[in-house]
N, CA, C and O of each residue as an XYZ file, in Angstrom:
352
protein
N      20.305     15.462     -0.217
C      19.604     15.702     -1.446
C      18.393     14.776     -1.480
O      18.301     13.557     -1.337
N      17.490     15.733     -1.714
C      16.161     14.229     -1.897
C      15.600     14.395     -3.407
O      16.111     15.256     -4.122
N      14.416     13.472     -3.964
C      13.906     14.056     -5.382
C      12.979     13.837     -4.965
O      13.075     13.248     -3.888
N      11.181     14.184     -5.570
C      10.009     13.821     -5.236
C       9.622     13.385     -6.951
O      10.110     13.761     -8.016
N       8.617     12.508     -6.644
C       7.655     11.996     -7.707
C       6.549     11.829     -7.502
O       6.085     10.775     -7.066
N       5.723     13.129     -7.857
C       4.454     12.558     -7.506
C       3.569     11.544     -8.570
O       3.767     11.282     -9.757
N       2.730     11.186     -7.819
C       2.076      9.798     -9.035
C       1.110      9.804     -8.773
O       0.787      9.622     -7.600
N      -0.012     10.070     -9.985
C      -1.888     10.399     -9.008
C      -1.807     11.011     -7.789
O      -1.346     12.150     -7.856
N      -2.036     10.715     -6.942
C      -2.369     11.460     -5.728
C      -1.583     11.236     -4.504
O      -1.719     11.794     -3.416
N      -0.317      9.881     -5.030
C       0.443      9.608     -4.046
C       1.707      9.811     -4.426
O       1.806     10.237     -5.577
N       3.243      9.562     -3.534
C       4.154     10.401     -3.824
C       5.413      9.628     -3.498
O       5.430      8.735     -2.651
N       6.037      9.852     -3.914
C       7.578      8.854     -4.021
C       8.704      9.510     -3.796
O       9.112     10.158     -4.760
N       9.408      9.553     -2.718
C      10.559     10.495     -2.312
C      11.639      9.607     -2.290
O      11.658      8.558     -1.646
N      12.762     10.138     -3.174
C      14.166      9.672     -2.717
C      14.827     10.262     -1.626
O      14.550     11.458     -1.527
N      15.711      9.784     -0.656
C      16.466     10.370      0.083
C      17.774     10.037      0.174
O      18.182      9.065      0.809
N      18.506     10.857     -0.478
C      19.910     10.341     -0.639
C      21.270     11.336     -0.132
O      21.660     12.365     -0.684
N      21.694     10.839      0.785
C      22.907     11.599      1.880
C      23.822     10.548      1.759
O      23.585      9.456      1.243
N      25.359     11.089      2.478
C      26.530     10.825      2.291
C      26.109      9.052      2.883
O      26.396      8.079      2.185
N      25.309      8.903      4.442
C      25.005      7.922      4.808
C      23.741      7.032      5.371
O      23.350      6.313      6.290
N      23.207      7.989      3.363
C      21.655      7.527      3.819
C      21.406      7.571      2.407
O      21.617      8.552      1.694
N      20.767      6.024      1.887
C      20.165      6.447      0.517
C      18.879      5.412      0.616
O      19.059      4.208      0.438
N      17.508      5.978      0.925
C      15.863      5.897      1.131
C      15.076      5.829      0.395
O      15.787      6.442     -0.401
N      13.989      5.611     -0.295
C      13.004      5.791     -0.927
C      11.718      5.462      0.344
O      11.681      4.510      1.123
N      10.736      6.617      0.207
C       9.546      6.479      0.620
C       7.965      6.860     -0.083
O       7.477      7.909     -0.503
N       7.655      5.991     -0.014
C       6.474      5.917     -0.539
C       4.869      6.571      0.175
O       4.170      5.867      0.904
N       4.651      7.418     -0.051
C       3.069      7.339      0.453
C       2.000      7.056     -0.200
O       1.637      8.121     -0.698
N       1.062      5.988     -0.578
C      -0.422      6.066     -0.841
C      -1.280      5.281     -0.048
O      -1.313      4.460      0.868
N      -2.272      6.232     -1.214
C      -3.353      5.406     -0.387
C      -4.615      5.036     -1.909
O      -5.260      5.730     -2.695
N      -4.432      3.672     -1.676
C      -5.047      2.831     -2.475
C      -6.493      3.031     -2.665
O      -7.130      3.532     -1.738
N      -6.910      2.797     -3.434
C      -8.757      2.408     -3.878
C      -9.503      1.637     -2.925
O      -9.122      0.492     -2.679
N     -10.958      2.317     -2.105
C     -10.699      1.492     -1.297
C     -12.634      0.841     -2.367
O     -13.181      1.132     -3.431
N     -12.993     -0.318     -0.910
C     -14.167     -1.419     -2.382
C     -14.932     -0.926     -2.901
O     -15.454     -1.602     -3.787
N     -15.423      0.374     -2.718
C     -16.759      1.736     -3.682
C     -15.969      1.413     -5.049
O     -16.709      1.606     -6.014
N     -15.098      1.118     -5.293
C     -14.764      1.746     -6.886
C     -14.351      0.110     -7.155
O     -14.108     -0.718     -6.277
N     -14.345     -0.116     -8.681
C     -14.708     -1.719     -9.262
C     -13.326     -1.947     -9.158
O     -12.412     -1.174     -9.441
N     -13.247     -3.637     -8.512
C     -12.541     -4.971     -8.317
C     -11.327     -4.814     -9.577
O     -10.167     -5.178     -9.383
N     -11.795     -4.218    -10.876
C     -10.879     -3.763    -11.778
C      -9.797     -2.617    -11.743
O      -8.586     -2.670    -11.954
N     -10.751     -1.398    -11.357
C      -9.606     -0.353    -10.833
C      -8.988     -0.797     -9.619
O      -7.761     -0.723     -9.683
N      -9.359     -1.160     -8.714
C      -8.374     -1.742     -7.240
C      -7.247     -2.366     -7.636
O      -6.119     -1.960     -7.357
N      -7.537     -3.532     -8.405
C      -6.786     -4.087     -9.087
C      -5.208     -3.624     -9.923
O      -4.061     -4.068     -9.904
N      -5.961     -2.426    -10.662
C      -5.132     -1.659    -11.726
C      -3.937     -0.455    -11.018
O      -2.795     -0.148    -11.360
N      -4.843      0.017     -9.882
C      -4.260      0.955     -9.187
C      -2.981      0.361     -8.455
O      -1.921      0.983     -8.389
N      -3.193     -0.984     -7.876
C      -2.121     -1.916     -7.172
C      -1.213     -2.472     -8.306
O      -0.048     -2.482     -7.908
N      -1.300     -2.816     -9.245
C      -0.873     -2.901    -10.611
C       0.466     -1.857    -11.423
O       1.513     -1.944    -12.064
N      -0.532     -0.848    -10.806
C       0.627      0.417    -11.508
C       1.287      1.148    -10.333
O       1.876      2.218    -10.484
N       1.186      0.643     -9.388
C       1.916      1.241     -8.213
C       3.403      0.090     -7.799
O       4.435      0.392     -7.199
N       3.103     -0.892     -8.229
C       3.529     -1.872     -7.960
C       4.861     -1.725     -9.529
O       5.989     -2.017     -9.132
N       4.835     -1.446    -10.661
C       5.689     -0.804    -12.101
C       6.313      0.210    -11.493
O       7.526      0.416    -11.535
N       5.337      0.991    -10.804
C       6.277      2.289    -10.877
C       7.391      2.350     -9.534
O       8.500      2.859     -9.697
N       7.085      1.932     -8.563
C       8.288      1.369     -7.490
C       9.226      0.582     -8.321
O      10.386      0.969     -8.181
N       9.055     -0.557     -9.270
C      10.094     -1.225     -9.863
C      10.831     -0.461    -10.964
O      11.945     -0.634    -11.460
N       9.926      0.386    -11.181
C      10.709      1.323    -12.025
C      11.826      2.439    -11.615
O      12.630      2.818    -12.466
N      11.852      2.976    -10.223
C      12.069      4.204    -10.028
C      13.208      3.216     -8.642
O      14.417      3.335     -8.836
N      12.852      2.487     -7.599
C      13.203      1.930     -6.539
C      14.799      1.173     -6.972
O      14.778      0.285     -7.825
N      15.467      1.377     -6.656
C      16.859      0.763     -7.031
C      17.659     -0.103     -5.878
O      18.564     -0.931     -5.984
N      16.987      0.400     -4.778
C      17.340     -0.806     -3.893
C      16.673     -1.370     -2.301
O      15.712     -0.600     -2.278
N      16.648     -1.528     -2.045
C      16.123     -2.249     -0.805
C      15.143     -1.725      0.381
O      14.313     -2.334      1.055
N      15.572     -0.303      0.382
C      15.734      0.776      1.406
C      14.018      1.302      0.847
O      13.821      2.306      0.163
N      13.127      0.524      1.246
C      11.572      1.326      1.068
C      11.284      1.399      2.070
O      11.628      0.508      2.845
N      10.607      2.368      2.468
C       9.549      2.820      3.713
C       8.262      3.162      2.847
O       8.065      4.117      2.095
N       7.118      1.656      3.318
C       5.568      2.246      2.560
C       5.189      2.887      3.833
O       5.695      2.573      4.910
N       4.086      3.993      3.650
C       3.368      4.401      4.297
C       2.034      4.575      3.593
O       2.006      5.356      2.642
N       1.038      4.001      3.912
C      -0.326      3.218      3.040
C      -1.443      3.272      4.157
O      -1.441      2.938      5.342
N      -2.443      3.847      3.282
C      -3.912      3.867      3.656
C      -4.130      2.130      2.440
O      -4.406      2.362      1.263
N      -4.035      1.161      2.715
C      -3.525      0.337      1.778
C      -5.438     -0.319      1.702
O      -5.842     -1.223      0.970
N      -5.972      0.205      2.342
C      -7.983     -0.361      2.071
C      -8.109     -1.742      1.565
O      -8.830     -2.183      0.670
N      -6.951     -2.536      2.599
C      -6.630     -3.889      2.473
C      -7.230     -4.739      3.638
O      -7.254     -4.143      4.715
N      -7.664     -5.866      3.637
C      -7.805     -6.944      4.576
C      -6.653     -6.909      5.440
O      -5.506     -6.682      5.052
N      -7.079     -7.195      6.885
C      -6.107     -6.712      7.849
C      -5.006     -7.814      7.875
O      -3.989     -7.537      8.511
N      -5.088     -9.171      7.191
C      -4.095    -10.191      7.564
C      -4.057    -11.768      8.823
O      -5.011    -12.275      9.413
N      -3.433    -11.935      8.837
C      -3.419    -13.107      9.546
C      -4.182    -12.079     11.216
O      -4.225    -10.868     11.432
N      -4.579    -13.073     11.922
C      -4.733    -12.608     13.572
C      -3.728    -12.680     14.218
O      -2.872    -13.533     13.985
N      -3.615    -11.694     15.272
C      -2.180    -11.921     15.908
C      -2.851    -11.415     17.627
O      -2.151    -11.242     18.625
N      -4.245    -11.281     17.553
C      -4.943    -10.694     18.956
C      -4.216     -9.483     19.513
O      -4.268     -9.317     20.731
N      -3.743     -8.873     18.984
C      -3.211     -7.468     19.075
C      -3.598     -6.824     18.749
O      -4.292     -6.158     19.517
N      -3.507     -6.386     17.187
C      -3.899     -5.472     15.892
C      -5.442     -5.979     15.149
O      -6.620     -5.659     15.308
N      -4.757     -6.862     14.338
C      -5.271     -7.574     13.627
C      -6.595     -8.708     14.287
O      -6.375     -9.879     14.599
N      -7.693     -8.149     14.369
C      -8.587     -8.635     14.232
C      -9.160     -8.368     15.840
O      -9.908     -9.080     16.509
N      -8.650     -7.344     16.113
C      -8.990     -6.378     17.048
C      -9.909     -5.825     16.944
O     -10.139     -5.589     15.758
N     -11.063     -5.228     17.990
C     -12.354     -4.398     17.733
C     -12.158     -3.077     16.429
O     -11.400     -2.112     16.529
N     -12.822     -3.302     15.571
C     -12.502     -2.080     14.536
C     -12.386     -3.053     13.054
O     -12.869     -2.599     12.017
N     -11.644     -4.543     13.070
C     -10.700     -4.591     12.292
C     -10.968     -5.718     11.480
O     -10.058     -6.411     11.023
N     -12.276     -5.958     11.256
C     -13.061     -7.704     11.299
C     -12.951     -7.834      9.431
O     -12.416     -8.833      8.951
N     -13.546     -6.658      8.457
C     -13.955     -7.382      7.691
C     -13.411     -6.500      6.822
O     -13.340     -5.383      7.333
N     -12.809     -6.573      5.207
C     -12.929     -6.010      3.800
C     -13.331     -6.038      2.490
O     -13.453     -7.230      2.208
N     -13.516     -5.575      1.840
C     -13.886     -6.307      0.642
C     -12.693     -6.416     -0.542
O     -12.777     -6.821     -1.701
N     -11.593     -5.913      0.190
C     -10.353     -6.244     -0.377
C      -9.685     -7.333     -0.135
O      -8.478     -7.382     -0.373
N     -10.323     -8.317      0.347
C      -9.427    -10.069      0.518
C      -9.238    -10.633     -0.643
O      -8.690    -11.733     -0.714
């Protein structure tokens, strides 16, 4: 049995079997064209509505997340492509 929720433009699936109970998430966030306030707000209310709906442990994000890539690890992160955001 699964349920869906969609939310703006991204979507929240339960997955719940005899030996499987999931929640997955897909969005994709605001990326820096739109104001430091909505980025903000959008991460804000995405962040309620997982605490609202999420009951336990079991998340899988899958995110266009138009985030700063993170620490360097010379792999991924800060790899040709991967230098700069205006989401830090």
């Amino acid at each position: 049995m699964w349920s869906h929720i969609e939310i703006r433009s991204d979507s929240l699936v339960h997955c719940l079997a005899e030996q499987l109970d999931i929640w997955i998430f897909c969005g994709h966030a605001l990326h820096g064209g739109h104001a430091a306030q909505d980025r903000h707000s959008w991460w804000q209310e995405t962040q309620n509505i997982l605490a609202k709906f999420v009951n336990n442990p079991e998340l899988i994000l899958m995110m266009d997340a138009n985030a700063a890539p993170g620490e360097q690890d010379d792999f991924t992160v800060f790899s040709e492509g991967f230098r700069t955001s205006v989401n830090s």
